[in-house]
Structure formats: structure tokens, C-alpha cells
N, C-alpha and C positions, 0 to 999 in steps of 0.2 A: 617582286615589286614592279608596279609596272614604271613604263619605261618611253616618257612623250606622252604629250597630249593625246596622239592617236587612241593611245593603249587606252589612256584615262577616260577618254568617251564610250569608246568599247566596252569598258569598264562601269562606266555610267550608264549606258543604254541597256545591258545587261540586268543591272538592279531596277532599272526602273520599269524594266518586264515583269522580271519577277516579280517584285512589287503588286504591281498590278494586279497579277494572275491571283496572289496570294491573296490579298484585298478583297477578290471578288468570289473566288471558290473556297476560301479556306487554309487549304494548302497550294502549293506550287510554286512557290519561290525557288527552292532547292533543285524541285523537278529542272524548271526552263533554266536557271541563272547558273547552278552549282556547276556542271559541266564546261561552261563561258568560263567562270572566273579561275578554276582551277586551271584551263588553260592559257590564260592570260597570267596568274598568280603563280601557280604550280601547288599541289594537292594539299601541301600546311596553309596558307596563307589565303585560297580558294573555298576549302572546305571551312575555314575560320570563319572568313568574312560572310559565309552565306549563314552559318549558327548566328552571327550577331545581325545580321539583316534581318533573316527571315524571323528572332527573334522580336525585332523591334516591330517590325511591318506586324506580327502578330498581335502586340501588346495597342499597336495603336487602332486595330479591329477590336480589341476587349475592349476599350473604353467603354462602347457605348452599348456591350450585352451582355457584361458580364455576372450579372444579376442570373441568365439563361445556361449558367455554366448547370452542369449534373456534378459536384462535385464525387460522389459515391459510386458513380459510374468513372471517374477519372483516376482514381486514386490506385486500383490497380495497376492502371497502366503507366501512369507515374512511380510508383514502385519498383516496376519490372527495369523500365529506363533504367533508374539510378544505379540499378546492378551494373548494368551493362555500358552504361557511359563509359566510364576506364579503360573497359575492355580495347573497345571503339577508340579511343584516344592513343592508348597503348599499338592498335597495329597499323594507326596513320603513323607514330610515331617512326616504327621500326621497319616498314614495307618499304623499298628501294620506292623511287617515284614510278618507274616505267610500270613497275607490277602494283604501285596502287590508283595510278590512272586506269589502268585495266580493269581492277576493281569496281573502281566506282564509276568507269560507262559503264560497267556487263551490271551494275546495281541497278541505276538510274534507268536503263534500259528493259531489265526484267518487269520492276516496279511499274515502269510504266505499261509496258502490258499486260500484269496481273491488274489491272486498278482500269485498264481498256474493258476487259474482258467480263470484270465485277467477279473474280471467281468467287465461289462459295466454298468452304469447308466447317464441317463441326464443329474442327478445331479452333474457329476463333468466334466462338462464340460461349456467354457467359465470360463469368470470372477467368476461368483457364483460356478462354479466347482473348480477354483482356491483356493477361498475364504475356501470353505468347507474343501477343502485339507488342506491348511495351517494352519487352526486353530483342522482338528483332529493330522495332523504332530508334530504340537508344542506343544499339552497338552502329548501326547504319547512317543515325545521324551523326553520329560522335564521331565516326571513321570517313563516312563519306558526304556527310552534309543532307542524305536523305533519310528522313524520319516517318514525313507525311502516310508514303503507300500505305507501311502496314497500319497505320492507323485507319487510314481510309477504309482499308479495306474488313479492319475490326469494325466499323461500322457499317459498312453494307450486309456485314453478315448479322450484325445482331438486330437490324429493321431500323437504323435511325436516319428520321426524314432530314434534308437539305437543311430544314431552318435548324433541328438540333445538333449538327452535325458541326456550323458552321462557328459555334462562340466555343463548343468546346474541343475545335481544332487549333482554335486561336489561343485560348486556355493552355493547353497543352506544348502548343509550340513555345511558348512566351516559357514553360517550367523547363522545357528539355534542353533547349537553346541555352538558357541558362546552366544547367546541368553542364552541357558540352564545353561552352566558353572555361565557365570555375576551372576544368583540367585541363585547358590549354592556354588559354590569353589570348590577348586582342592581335587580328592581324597586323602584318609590318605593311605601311601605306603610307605614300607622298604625301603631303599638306594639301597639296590640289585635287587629290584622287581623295582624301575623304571628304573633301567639299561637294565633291560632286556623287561621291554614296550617299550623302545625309540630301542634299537636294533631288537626285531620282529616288530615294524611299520618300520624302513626302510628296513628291509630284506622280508617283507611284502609288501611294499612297490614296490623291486627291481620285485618279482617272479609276481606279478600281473600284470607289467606292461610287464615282457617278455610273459607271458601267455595269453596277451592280443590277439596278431594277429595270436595265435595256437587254441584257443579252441572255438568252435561255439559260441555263445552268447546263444544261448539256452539251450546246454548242459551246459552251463556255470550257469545259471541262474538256471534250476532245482534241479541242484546241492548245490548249495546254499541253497534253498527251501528248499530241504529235510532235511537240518544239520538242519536251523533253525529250523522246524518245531519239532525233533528230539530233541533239546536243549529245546525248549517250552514247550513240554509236560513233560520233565523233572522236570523244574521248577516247572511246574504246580505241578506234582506228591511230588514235595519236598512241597509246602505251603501248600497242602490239608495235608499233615503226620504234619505238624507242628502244624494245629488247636488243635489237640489232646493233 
């Protein structure tokens, strides 16, 4: 829980990055924020709070496309999730902290350079790419709070352009998020510290969506990349000094 004011703006400025980032590419809340909060919260209450953010910030980008959702295209990889949510719940539950901070920078760090790079494989493309997607998305977000990559990256491989990309990431995040919360619960948070979640996700919320039709998608996207991956290695460097 955090702990002073300090923590709680830290805490605040965190989500209302995320936020942002999420608002305007789709994904990356998880990417930039997940890392911050788990080390600020510690990996149950970190990974928690980033499911029910990155859930909300998602649901408040559906509003206005949700008409643009493919729901036939979603549905596998909605499926594949709900296997694996549990799973994902089950070894944040059981994983000492040191060795699942470890986890979830060398996650958040991968992802984010597979999702640099754009890899291609076969594998995730069609239904069985869907499939594969949804069930690395849901043990990932359920365990570590990142979901997005592999989805991301099921879309670069099967040809979907920026605009169809973008409601049914939001689509998605808004089902899985959900998914992840149902088997674990709301994180433990000070009264002042969810004042200030629910105020940087709509002020997070507001700058994302004016930054939407200003900043490339690309520049927008590296940028992201690199916090994340920045935040990952961090993590990571925090769970390796904790085995000691």
C-alpha cells in the first residue's frame, strides 16, 4: 500500500502515463505503468491495480467505437484468455515476490521488444494465431498485468491496419481485465491514493485522446516501447537484488 503523499503522486503520475499511452495507441498502460506500480505496491496489488486501470482507460476508449469492434475476429482470442486467466492468477498467487518481479520485468521487457521489432511468425496468424495469442495474453495479463504484446503482435501478423487495431484492443482489454480482476479482487489502496487513480485515469484519459490526431502513431508507439522497456529492466534489476 503505498505509503505518504510522495508514494501517492508517484502512484498518480504513473497511471496518468499509462493512461495516456493507452488512450492513444490502444495498448500500453501495462507496458509503461505495470512495472511503476508493482514497485511502488509490490506484484499482488501492482499487477491488480494495473487489470482494473488499464481495464477502465480501455472501456472509456470503447465508448465511442465500439460499433468498429470485429467481434468474430475477437472471440477466439477471448476464449483462449479465459483458459488461462487462472492459470496466471494461480502463479502471482504462489511465486515468492523476488522471483515474480523477476518475472514480470524479463515479461514486460521481452514483449516489449518483440512488439519493437514487429516479429512475424505463422504461428500467429489465423484462428490458431488467435488462439496462441489469447491464451499467452491471459496467463501474462493475469500473472503480470501484460496482456497487450501478444495481442499486438496477433495483429501485425494477420495485416490489421492502426484504425482496426485500435477499438478492438480496447474491446478486448475491457473483456480480459475483467476476466483477471473476477479471480483476484480489487487492489488494497489508501482513500487519497484512489482519488488520485480515478483523477489521473480521466486526466489520462482527456491528454490521450487530444494527442491522439497530433502525434504519428509510430513516434507514439516507440515511445511507449522504450518507457516500458526502461520500467522492465528496472523491475527486473529490483527482483534479481531481492534474491539476496
Amino acid at each position: 500500500m503505498p505509503d505518504g503523499w510522495t508514494t501517492d503522486l508517484v502512484l498518480g503520475c504513473a497511471v496518468l502515463l499509462g493512461a495516456s499511452v493507452q488512450r492513444l495507441a490502444g495498448i500500453g498502460f501495462a507496458l509503461v505503468a505495470a512495472p511503476v506500480l508493482v514497485l511502488l505496491l509490490g506484484p499482488r496489488d501492482g499487477v491488480t491495480l494495473s487489470n482494473l486501470a488499464a481495464g477502465v482507460i480501455s472501456a472509456v476508449g470503447l465508448l465511442g467505437s465500439w460499433r468498429q469492434v470485429r467481434l468474430p475476429a475477437m472471440l477466439p482470442l477471448i476464449l483462449a484468455a479465459a483458459c488461462t486467466v487462472p492459470a496466471g492468477a494461480w502463479a502471482a498467487a504462489k511465486i515468492p515476490a523476488p522471483g515474480l518481479l523477476i518475472g514480470i520485468g524479463a515479461l514486460v521487457s521481452l514483449a516489449s521488444l518483440l512488439v519493437l521489432r514487429g516479429v512475424r511468425a505463422a504461428a500467429l496468424r489465423g484462428v490458431g494465431g488467435a488462439l496462441v495469442a489469447g491464451a499467452t495474453s491471459g496467463f501474462m495479463n493475469s500473472a503480470a498485468g501484460v496482456g497487450g504484446p501478444a495481442v499486438s503482435l496477433y495483429a501485425v501478423n494477420t495485416g490489421w491496419t492502426a484504425r482496426e487495431f485500435l477499438p478492438n484492443a480496447q474491446f478486448y482489454g475491457v473483456v480480459v481485465n475483467a476476466f483477471s480482476l473476477a479471480g483476484k479482487g480489487l487492489p488494497t489502496l489508501s482513500g487519497p491514493a484512489w482519488w488520485l487513480v480515478a483523477a489521473a485515469l480521466a486526466g489520462g484519459a482527456a491528454i490521450g485522446r487530444l494527442l491522439a490526431g497530433r502525434v504519428p502513431e509510430g513516434r507514439a508507439r516507440m515511445v511507449v516501447l522504450g518507457l516500458a522497456l526502461g520500467g522492465g529492466l528496472t523491475t527486473l534489476a529490483k527482483g534479481v537484488s531481492g534474491l539476496g
